[in-house]
Residue frames relative to the residue before (quaternion, step in Angstrom):
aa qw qx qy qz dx dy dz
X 1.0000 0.0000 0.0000 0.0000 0.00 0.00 0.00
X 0.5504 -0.6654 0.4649 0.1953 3.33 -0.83 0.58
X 0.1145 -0.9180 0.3679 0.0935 3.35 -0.63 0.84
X 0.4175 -0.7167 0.4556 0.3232 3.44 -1.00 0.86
X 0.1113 0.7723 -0.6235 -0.0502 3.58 -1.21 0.08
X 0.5000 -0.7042 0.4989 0.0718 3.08 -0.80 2.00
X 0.2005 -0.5448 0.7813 0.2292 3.99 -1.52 0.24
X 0.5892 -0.5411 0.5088 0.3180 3.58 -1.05 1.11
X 0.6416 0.4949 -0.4730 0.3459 4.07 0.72 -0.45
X 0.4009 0.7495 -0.3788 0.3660 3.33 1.87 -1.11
X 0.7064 0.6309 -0.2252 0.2287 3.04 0.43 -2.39
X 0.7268 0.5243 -0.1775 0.4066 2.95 0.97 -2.09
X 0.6727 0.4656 -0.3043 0.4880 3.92 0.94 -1.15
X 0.5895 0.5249 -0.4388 0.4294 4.04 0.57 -0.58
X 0.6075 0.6286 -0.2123 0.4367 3.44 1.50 -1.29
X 0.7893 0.4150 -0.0816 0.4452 2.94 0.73 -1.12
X 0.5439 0.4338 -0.3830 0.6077 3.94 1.12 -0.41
X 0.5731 0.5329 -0.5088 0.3587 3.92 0.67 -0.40
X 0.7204 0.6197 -0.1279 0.2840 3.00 0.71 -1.44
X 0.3799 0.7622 -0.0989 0.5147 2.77 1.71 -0.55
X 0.8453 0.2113 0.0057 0.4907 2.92 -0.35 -1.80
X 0.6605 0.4446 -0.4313 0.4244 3.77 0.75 -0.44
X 0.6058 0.5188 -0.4444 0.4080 3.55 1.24 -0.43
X 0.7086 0.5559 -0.2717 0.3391 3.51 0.53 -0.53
X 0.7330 -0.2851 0.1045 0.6087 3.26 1.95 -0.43
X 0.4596 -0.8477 0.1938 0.1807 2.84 -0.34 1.67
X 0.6954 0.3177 -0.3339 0.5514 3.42 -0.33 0.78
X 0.4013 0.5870 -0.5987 0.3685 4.17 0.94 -0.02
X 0.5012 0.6432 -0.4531 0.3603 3.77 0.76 -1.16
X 0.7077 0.4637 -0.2541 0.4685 3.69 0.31 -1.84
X 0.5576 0.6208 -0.3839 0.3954 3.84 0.99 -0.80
X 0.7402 0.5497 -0.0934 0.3758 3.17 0.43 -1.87
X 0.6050 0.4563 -0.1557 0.6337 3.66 1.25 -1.15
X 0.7048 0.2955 -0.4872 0.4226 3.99 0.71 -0.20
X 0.6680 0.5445 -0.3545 0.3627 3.51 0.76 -0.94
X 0.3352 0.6943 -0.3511 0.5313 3.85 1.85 -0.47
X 0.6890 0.5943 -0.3052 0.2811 3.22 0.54 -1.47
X 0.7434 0.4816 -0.1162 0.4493 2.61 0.87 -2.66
X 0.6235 0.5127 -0.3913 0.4418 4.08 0.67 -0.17
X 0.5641 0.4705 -0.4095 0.5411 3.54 0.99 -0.68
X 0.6409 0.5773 -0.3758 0.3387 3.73 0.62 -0.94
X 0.4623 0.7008 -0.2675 0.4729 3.28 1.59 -1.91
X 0.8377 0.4601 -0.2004 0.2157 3.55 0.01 -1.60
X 0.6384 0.4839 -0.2777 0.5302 3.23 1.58 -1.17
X 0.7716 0.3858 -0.3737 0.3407 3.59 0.78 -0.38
X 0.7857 0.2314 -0.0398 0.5723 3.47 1.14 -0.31
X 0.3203 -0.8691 0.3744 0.0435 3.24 1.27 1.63
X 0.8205 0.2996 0.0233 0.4863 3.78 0.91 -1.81
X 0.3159 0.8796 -0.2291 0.2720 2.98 1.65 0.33
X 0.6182 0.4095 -0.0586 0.6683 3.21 1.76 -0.85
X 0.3828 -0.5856 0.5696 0.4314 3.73 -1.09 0.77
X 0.7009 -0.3248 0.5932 0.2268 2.29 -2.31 0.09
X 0.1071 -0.8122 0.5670 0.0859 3.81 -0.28 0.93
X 0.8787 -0.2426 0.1719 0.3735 3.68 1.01 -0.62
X 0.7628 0.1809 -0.0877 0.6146 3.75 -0.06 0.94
X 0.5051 -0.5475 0.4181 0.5199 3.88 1.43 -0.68
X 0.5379 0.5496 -0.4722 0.4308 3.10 1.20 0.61
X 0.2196 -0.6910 0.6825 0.0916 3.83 -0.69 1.02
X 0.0488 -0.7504 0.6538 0.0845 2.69 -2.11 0.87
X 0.2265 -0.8204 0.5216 0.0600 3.11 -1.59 0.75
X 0.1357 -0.9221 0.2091 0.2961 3.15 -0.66 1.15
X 0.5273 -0.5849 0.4121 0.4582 3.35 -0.68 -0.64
X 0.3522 -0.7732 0.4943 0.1840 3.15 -0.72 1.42
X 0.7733 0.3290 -0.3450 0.4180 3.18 -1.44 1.28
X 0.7021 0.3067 -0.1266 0.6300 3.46 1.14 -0.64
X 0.5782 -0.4627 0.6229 0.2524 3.55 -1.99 0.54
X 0.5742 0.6270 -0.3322 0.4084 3.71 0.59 0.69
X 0.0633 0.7402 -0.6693 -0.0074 3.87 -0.63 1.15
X 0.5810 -0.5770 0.5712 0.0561 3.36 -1.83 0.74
X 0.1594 -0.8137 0.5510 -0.0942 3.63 0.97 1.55
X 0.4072 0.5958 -0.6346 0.2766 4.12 -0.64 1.31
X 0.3462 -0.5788 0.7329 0.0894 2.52 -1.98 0.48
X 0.3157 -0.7354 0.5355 0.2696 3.31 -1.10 0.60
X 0.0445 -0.7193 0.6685 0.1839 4.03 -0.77 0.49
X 0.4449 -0.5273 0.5662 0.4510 3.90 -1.71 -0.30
X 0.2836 -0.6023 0.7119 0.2236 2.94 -1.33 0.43
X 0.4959 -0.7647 0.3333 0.2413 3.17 -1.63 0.32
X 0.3906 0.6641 -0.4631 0.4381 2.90 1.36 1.41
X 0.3305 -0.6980 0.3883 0.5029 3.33 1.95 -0.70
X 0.3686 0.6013 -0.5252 0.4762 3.31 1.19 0.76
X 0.1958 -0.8431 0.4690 0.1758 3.74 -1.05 0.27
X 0.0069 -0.8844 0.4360 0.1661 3.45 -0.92 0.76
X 0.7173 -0.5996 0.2883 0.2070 2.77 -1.42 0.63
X 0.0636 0.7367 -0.6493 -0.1778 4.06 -0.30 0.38
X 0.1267 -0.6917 0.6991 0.1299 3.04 -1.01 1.20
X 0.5536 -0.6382 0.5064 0.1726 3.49 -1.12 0.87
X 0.5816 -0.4646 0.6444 0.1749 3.45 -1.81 0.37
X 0.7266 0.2931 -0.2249 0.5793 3.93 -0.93 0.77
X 0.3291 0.8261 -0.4475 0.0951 3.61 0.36 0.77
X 0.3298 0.6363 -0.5091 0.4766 3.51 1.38 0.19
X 0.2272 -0.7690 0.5560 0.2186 3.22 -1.15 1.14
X 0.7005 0.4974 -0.2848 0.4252 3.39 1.08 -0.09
X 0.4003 0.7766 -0.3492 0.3388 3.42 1.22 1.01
X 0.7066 -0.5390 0.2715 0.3696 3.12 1.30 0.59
X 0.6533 -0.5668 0.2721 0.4217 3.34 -1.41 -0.54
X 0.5825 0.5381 -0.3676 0.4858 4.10 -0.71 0.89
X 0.3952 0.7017 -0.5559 0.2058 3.64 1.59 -0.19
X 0.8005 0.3912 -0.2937 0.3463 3.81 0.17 0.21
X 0.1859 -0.8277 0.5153 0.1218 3.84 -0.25 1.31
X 0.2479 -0.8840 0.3590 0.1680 3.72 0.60 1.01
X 0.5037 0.5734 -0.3436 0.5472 3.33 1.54 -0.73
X 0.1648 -0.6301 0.7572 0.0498 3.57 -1.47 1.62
X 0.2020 0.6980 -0.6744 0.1311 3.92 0.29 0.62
X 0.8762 0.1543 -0.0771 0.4499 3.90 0.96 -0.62
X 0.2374 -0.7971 0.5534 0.0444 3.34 0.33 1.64
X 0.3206 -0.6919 0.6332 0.1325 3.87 -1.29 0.44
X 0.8123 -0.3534 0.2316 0.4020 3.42 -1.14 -0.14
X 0.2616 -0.7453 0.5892 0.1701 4.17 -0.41 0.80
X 0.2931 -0.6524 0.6976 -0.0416 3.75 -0.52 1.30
X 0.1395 -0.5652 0.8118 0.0468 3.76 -1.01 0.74
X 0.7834 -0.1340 -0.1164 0.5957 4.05 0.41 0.12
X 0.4947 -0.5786 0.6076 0.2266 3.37 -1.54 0.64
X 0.5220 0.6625 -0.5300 0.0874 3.62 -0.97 0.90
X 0.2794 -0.8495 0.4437 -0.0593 3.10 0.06 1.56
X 0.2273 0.7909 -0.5608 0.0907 3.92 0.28 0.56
């Protein structure tokens, strides 16, 4: 299975858009974190599926929400591939939405499920 691996900025924005959305109405959070879900799903099955948005990094968005899924794809050394998903994931944030520097790598999820 392909794996995801998060940049702790990632961590902090998924964290944060929940927080968000659950404040504004309760249960939108649980919304926002399933469709999250279904894009992580998107990715592992169709890896190149998404353009290229910048630098070789491709985005994908998330449907329903102001929110894209900033990764790159690396080999692993199973020849499985994983995913860095980047930090800065609002796609509508202007210019800098990508923090190219992997000096700080966040938590690696063999599945995404965030409840």
């Amino acid at each position: 299975m392909r794996e995801l691996v998060f940049l702790l900025s990632a961590d902090a924005d998924i964290q944060k858009a929940y927080e968000f959305y659950e404040a504004y109405q309760a249960g939108r959070g649980d919304v926002f974190m399933r469709h999250l879900d279904t894009a992580f799903g998107r990715l592992r099955i169709f890896p190149e599926g998404a353009p290229v948005f910048h630098k070789g990094y491709r985005r994908l968005l998330v449907q329903g929400f102001p929110y894209g899924i900033f990764y790159t794809t690396r080999a692993a050394v199973s020849s499985l591939q994983e995913f860095w998903i980047s930090g800065r994931t609002r796609a509508r944030s202007g210019a800098g939405l990508v923090d190219d520097g992997h000096s700080q790598t966040g938590t690696q999820y063999p599945q995404w499920n965030k409840n």
